[in-house]
PDB file of N, CA, C and O in Angstrom:
ATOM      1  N   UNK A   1      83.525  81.643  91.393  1.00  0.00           N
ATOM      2  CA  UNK A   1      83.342  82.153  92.735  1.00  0.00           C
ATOM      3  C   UNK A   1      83.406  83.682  92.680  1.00  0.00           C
ATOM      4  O   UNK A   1      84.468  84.068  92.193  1.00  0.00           O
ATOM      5  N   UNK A   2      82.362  84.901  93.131  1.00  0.00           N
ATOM      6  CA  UNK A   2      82.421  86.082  93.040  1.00  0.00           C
ATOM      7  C   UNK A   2      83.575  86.347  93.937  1.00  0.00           C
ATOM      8  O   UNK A   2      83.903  85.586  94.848  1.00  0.00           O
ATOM      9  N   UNK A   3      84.153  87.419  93.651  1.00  0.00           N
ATOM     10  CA  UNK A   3      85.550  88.257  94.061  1.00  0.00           C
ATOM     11  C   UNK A   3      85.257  88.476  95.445  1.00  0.00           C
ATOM     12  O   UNK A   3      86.111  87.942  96.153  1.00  0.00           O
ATOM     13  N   UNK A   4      84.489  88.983  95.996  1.00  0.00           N
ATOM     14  CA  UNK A   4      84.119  89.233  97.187  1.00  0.00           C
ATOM     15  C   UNK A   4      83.935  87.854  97.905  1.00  0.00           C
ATOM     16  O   UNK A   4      84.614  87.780  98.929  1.00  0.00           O
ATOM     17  N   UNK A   5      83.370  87.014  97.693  1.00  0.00           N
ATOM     18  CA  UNK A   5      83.538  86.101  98.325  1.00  0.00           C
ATOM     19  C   UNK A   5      85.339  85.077  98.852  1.00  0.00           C
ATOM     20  O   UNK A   5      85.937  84.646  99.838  1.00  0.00           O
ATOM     21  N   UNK A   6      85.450  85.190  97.335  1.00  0.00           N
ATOM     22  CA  UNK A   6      87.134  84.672  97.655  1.00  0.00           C
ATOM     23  C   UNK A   6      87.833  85.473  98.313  1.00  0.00           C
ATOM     24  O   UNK A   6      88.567  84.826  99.060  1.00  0.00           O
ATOM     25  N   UNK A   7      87.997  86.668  98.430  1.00  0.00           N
ATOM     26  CA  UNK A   7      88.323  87.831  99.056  1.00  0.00           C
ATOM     27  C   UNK A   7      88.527  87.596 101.010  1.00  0.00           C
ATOM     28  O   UNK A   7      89.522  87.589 101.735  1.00  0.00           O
ATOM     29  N   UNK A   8      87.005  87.426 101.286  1.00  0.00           N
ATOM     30  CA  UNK A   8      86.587  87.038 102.399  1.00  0.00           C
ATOM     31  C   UNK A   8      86.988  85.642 103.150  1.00  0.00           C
ATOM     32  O   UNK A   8      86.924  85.433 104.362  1.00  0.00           O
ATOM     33  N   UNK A   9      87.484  84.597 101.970  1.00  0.00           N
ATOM     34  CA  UNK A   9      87.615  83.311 102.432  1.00  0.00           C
ATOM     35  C   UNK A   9      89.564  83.199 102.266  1.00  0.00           C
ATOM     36  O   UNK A   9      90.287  82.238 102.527  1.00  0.00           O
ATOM     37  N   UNK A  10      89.904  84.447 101.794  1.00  0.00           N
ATOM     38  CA  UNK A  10      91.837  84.453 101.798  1.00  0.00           C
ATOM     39  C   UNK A  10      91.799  85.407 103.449  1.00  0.00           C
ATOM     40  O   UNK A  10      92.659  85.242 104.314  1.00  0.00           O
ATOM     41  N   UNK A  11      90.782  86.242 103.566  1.00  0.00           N
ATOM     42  CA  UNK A  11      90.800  87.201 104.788  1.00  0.00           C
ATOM     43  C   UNK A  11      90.676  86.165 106.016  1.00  0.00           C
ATOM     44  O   UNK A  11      91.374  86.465 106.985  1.00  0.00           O
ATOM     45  N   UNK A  12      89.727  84.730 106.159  1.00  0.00           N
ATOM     46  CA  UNK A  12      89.389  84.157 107.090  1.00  0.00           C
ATOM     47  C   UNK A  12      90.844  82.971 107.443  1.00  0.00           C
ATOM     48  O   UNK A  12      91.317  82.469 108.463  1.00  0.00           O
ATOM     49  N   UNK A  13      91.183  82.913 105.818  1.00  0.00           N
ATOM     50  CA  UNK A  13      92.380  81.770 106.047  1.00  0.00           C
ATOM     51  C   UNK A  13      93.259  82.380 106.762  1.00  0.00           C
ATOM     52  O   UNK A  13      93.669  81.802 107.769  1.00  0.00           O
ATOM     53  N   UNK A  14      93.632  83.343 106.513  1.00  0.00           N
ATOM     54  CA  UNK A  14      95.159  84.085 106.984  1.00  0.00           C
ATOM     55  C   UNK A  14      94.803  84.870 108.395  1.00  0.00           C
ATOM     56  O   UNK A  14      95.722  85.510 108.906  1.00  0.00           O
ATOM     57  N   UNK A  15      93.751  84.857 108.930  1.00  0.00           N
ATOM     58  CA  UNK A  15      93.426  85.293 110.073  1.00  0.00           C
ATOM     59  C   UNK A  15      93.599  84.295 110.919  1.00  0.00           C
ATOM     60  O   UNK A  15      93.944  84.513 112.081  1.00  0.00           O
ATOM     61  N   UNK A  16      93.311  82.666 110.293  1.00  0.00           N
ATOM     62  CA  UNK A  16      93.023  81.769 111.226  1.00  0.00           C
ATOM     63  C   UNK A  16      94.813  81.556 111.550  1.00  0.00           C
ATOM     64  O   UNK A  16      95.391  81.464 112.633  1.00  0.00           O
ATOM     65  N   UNK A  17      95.217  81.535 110.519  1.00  0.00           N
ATOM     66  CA  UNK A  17      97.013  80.986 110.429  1.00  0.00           C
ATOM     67  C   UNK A  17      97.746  82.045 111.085  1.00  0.00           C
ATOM     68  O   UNK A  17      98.867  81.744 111.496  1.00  0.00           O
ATOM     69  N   UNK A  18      97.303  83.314 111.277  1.00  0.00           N
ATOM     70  CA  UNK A  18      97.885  84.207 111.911  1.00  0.00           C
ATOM     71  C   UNK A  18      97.569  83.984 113.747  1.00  0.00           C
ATOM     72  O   UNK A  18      98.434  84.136 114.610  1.00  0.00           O
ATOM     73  N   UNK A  19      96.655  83.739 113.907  1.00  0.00           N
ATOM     74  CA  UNK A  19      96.092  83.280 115.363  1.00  0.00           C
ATOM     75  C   UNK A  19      96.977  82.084 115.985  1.00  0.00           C
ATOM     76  O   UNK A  19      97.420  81.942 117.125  1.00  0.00           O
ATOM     77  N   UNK A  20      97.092  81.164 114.683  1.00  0.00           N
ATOM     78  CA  UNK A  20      98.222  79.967 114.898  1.00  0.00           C
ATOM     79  C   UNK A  20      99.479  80.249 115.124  1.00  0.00           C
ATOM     80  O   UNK A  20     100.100  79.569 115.940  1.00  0.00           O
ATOM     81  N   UNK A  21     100.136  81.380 114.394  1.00  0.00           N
ATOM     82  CA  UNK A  21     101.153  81.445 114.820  1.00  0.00           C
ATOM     83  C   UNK A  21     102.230  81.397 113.437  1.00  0.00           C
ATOM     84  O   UNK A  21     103.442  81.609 113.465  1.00  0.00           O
ATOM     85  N   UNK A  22     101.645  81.159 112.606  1.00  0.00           N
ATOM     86  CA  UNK A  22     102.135  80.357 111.167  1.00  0.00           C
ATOM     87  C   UNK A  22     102.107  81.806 110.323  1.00  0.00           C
ATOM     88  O   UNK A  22     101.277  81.986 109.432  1.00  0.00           O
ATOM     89  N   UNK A  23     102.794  82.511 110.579  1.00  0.00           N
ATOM     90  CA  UNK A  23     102.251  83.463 109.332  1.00  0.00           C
ATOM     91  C   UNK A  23     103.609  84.159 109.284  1.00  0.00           C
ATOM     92  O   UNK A  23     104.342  83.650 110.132  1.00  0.00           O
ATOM     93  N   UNK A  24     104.136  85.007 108.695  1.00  0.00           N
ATOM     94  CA  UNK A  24     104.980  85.574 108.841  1.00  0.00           C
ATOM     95  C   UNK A  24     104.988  86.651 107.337  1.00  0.00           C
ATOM     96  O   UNK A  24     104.712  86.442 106.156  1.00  0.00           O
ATOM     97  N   UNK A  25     105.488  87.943 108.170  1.00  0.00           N
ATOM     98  CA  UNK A  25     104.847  89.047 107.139  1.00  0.00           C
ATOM     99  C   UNK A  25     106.035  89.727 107.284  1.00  0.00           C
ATOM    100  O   UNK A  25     106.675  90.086 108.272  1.00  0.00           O
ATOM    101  N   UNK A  26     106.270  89.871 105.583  1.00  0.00           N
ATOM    102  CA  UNK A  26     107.683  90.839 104.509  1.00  0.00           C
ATOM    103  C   UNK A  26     107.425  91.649 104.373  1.00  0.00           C
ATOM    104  O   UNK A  26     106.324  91.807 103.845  1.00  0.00           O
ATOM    105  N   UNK A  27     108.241  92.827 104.743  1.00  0.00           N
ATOM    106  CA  UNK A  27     107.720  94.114 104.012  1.00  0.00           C
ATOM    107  C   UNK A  27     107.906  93.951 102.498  1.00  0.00           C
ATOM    108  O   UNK A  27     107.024  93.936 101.639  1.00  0.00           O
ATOM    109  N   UNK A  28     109.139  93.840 102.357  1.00  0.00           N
ATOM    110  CA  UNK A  28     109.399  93.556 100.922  1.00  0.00           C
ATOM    111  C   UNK A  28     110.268  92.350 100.034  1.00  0.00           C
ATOM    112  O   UNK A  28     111.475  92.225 100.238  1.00  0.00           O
ATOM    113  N   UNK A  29     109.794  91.770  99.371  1.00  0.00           N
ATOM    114  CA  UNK A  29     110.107  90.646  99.203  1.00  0.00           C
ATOM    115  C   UNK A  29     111.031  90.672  97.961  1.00  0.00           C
ATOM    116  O   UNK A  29     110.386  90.204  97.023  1.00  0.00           O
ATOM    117  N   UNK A  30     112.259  91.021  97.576  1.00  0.00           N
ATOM    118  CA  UNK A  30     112.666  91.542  96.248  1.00  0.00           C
ATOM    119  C   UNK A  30     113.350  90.338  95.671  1.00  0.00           C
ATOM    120  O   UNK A  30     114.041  89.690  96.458  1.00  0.00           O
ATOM    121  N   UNK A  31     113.274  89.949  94.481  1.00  0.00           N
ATOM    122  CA  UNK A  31     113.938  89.005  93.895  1.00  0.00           C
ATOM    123  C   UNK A  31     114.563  89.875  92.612  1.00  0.00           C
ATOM    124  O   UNK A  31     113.773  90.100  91.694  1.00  0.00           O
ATOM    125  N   UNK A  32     115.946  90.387  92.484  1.00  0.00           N
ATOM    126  CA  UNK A  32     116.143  90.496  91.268  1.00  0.00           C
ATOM    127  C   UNK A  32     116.485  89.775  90.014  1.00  0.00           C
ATOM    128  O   UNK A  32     116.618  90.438  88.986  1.00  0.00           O
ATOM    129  N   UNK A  33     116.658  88.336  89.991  1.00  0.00           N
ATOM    130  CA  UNK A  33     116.775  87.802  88.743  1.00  0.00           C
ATOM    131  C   UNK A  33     115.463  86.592  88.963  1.00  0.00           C
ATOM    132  O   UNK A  33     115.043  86.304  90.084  1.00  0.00           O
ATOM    133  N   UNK A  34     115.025  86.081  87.911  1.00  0.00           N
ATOM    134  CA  UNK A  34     114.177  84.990  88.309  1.00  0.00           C
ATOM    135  C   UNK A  34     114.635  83.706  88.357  1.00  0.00           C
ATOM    136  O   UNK A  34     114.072  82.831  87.700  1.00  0.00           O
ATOM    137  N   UNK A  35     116.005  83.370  89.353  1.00  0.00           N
ATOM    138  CA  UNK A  35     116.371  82.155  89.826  1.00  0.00           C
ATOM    139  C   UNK A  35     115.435  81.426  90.946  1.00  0.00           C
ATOM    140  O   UNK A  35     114.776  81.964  91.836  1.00  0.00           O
ATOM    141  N   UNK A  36     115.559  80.170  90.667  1.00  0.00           N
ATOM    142  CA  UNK A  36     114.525  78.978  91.502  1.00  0.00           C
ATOM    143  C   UNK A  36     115.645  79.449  93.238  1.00  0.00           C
ATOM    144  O   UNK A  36     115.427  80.070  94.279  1.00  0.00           O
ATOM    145  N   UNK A  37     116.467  78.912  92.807  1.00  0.00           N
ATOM    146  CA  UNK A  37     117.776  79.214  94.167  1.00  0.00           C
ATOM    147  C   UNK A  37     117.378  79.981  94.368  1.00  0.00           C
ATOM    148  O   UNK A  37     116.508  79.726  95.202  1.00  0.00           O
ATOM    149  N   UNK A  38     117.405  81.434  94.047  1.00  0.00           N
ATOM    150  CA  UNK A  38     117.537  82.749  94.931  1.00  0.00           C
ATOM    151  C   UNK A  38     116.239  82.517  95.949  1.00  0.00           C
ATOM    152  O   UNK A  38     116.334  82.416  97.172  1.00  0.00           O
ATOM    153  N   UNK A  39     114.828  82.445  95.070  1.00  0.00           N
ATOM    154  CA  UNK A  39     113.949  82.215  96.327  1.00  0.00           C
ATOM    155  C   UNK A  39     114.131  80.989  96.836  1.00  0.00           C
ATOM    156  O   UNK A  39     113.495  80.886  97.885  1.00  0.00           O
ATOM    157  N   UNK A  40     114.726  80.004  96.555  1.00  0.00           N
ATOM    158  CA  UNK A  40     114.447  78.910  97.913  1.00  0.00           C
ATOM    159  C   UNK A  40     115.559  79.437  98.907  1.00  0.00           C
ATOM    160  O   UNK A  40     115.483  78.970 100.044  1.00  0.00           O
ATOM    161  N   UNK A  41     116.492  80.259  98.680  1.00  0.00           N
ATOM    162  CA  UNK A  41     117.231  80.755  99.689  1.00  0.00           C
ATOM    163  C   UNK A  41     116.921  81.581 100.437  1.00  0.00           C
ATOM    164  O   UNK A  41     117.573  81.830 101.451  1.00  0.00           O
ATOM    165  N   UNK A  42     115.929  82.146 100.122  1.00  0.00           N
ATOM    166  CA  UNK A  42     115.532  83.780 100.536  1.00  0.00           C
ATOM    167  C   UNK A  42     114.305  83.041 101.136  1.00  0.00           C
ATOM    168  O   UNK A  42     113.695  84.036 100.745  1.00  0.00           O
ATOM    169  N   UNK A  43     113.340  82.254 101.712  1.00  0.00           N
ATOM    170  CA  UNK A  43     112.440  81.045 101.969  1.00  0.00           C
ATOM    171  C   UNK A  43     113.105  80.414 102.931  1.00  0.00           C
ATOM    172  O   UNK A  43     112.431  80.341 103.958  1.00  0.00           O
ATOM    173  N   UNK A  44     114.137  79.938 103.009  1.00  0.00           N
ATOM    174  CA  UNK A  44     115.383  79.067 104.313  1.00  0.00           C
ATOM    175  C   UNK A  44     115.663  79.645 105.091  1.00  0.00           C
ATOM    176  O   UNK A  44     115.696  79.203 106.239  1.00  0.00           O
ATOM    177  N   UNK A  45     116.043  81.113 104.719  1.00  0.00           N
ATOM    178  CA  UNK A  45     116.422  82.424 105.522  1.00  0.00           C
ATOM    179  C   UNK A  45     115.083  82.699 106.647  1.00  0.00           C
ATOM    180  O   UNK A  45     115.274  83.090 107.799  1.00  0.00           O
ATOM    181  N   UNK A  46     114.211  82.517 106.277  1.00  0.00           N
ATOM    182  CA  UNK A  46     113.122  83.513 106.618  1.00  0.00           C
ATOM    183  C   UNK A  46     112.326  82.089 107.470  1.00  0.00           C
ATOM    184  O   UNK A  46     111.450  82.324 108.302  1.00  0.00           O
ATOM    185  N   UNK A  47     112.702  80.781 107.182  1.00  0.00           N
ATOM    186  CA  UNK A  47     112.717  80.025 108.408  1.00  0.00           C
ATOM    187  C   UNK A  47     111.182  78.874 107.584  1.00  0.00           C
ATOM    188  O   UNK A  47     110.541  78.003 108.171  1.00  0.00           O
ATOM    189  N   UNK A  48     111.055  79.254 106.384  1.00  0.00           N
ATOM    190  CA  UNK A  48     109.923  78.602 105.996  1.00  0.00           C
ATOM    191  C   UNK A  48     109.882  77.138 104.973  1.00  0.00           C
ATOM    192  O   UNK A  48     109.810  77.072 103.746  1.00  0.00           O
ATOM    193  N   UNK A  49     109.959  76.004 106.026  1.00  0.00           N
ATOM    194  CA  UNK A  49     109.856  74.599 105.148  1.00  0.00           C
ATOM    195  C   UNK A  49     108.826  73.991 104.822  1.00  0.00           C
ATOM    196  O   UNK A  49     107.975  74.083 105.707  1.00  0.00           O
ATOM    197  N   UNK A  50     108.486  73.374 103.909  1.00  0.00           N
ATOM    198  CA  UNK A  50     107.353  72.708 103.291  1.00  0.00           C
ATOM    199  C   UNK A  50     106.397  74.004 102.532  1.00  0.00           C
ATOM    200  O   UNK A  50     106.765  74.891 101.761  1.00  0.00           O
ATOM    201  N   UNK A  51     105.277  73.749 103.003  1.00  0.00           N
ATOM    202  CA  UNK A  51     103.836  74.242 102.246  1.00  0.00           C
ATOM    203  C   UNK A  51     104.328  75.765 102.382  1.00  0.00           C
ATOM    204  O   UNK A  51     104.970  76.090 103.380  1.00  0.00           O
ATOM    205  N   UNK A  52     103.978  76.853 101.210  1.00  0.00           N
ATOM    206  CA  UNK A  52     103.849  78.176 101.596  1.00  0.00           C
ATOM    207  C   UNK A  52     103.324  78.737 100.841  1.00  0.00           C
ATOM    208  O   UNK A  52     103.356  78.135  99.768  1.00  0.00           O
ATOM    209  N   UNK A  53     102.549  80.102 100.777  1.00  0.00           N
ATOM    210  CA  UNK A  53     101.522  80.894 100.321  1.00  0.00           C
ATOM    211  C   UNK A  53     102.073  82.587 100.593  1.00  0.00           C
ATOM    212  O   UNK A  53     102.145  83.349 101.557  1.00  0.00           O
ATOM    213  N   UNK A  54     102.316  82.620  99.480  1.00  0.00           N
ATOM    214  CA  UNK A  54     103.176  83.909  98.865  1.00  0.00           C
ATOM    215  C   UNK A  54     101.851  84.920  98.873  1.00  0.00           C
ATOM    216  O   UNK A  54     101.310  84.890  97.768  1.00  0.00           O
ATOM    217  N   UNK A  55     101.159  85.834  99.842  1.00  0.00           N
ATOM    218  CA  UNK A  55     100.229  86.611  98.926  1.00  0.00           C
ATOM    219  C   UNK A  55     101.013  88.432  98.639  1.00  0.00           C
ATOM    220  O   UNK A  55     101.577  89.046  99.544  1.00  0.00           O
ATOM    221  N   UNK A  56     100.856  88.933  97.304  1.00  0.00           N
ATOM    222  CA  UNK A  56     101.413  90.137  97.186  1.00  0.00           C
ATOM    223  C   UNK A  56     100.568  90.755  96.549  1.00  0.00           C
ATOM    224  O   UNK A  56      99.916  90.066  95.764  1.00  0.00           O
ATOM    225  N   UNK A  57     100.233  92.273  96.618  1.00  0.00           N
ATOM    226  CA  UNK A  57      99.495  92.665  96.052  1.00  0.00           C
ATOM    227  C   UNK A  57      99.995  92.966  94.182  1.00  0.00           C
ATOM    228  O   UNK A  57      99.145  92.913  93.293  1.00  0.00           O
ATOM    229  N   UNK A  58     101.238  93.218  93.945  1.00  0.00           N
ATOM    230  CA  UNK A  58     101.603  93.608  92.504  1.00  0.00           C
ATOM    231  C   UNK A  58     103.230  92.651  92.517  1.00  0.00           C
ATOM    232  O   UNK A  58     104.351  93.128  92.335  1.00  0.00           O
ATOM    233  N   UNK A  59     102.949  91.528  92.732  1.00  0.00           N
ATOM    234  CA  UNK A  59     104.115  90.406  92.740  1.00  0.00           C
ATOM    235  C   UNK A  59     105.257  90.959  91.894  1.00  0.00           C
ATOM    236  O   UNK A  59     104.774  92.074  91.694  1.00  0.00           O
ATOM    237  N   UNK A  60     106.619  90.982  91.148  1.00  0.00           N
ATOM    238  CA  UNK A  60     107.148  91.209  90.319  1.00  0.00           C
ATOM    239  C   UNK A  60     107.539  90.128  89.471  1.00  0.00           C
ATOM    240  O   UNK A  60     107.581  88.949  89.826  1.00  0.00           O
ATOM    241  N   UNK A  61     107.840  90.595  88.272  1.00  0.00           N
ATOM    242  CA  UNK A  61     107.601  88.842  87.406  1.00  0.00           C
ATOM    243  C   UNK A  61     108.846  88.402  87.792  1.00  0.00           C
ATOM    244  O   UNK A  61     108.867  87.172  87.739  1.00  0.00           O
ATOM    245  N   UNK A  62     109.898  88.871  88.160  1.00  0.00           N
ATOM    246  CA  UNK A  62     110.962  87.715  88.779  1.00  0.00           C
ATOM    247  C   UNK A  62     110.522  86.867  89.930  1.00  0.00           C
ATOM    248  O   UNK A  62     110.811  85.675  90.027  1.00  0.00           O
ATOM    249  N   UNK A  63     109.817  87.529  90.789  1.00  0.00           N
ATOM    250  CA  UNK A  63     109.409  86.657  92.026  1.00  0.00           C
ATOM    251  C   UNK A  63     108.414  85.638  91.419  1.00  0.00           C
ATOM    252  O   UNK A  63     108.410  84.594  92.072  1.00  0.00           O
ATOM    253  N   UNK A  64     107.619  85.633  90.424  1.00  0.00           N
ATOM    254  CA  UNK A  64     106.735  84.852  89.905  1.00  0.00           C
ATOM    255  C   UNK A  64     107.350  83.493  89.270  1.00  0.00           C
ATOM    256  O   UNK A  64     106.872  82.372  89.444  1.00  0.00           O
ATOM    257  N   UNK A  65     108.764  83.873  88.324  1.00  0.00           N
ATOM    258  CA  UNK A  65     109.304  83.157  87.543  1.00  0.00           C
ATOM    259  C   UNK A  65     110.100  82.194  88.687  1.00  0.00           C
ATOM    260  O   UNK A  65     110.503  81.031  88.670  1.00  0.00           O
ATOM    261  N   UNK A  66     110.112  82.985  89.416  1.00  0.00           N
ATOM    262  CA  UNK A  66     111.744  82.328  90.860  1.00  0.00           C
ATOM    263  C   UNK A  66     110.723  81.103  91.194  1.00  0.00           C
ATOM    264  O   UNK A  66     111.157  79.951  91.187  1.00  0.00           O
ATOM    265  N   UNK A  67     109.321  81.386  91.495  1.00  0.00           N
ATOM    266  CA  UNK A  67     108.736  80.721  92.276  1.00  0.00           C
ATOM    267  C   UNK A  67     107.769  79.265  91.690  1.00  0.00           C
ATOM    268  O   UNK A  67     107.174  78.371  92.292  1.00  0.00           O
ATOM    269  N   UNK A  68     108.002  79.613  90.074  1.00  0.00           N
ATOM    270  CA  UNK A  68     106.992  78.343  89.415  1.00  0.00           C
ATOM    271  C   UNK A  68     107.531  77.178  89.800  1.00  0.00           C
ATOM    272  O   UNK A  68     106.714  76.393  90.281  1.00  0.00           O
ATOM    273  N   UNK A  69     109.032  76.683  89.726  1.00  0.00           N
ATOM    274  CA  UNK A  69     109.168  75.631  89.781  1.00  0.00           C
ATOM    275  C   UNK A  69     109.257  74.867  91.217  1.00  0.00           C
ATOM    276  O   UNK A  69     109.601  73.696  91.380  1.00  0.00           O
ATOM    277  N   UNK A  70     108.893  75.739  92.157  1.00  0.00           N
ATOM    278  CA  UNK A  70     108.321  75.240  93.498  1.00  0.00           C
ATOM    279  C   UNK A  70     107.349  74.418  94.118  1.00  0.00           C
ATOM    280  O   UNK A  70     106.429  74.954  94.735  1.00  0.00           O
ATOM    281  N   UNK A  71     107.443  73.058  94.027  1.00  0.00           N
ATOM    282  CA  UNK A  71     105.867  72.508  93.836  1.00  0.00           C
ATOM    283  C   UNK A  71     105.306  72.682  95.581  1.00  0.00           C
ATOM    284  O   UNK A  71     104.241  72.189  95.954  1.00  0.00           O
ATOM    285  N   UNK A  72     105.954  73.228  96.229  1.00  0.00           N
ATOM    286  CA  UNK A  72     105.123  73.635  97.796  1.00  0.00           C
ATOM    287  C   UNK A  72     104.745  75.281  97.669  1.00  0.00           C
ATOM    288  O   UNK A  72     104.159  75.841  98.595  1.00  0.00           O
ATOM    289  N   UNK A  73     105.086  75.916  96.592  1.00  0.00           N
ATOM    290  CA  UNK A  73     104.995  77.312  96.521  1.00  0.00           C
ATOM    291  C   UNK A  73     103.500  77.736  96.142  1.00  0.00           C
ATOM    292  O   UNK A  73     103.068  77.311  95.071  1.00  0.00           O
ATOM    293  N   UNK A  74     102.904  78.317  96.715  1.00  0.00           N
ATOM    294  CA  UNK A  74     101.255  79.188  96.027  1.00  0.00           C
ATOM    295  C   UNK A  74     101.342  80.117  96.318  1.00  0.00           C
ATOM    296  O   UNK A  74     101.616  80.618  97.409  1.00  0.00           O
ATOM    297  N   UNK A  75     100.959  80.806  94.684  1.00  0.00           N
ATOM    298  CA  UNK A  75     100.702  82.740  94.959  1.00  0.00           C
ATOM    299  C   UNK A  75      99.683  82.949  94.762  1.00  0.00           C
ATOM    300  O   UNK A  75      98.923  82.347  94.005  1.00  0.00           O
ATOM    301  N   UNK A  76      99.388  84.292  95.737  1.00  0.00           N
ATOM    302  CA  UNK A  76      97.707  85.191  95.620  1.00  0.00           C
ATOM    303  C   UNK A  76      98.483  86.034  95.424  1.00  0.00           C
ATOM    304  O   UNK A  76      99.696  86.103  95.618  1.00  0.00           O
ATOM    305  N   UNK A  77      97.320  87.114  94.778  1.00  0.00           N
ATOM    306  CA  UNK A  77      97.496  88.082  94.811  1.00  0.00           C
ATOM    307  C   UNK A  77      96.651  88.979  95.962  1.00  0.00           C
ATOM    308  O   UNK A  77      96.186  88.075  96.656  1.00  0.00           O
ATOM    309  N   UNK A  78      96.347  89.816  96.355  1.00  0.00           N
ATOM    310  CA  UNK A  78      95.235  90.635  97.218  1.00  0.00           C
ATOM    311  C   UNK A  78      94.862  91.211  96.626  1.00  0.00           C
ATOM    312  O   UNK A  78      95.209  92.017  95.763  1.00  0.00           O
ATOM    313  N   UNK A  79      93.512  90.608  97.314  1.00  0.00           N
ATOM    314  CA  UNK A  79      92.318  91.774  96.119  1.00  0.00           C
ATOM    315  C   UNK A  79      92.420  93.286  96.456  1.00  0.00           C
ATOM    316  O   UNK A  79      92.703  93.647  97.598  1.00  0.00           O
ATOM    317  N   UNK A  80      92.176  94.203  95.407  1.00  0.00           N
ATOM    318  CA  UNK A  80      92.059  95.516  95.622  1.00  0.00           C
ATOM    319  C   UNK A  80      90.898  96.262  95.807  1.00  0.00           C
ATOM    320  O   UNK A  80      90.968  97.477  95.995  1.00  0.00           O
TER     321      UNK A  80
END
């Protein structure tokens, strides 16, 4: 799928989920060690159960590592 296109179809998803009501936006999302706990705590806090979609533009590899063993967890990145 060209970049621009996927680009356009993460821009239409998160527009539609934002209209819904479903969205909720971090300034900063910091994980310092890469524990599974720390983010499912920091995820409970912030009020979010089941399905979720992490997008960051330069993720940090703790937040990456925190988040593999999440099977409701998906990361984007944003295109640049």
């Amino acid at each position: 799928m060209p970049k621009k296109a996927r680009a356009a179809a993460l821009r239409a998803a998160l527009t539609l989920r934002l209209t819904e009501g479903a969205v909720k936006v971090v300034e900063a999302f910091v994980v310092e060690e890469p524990k599974t706990k720390v983010l499912k705590g920091l995820l409970a806090k912030l009020g979010i159960a089941g399905k979720a979609v992490v997008v960051d533009h330069q993720p940090a590899d703790a937040l990456l590592l925190s988040g593999r063993n999440l099977p409701d967890v998906r990361w984007s990145r944003t295109p640049t």
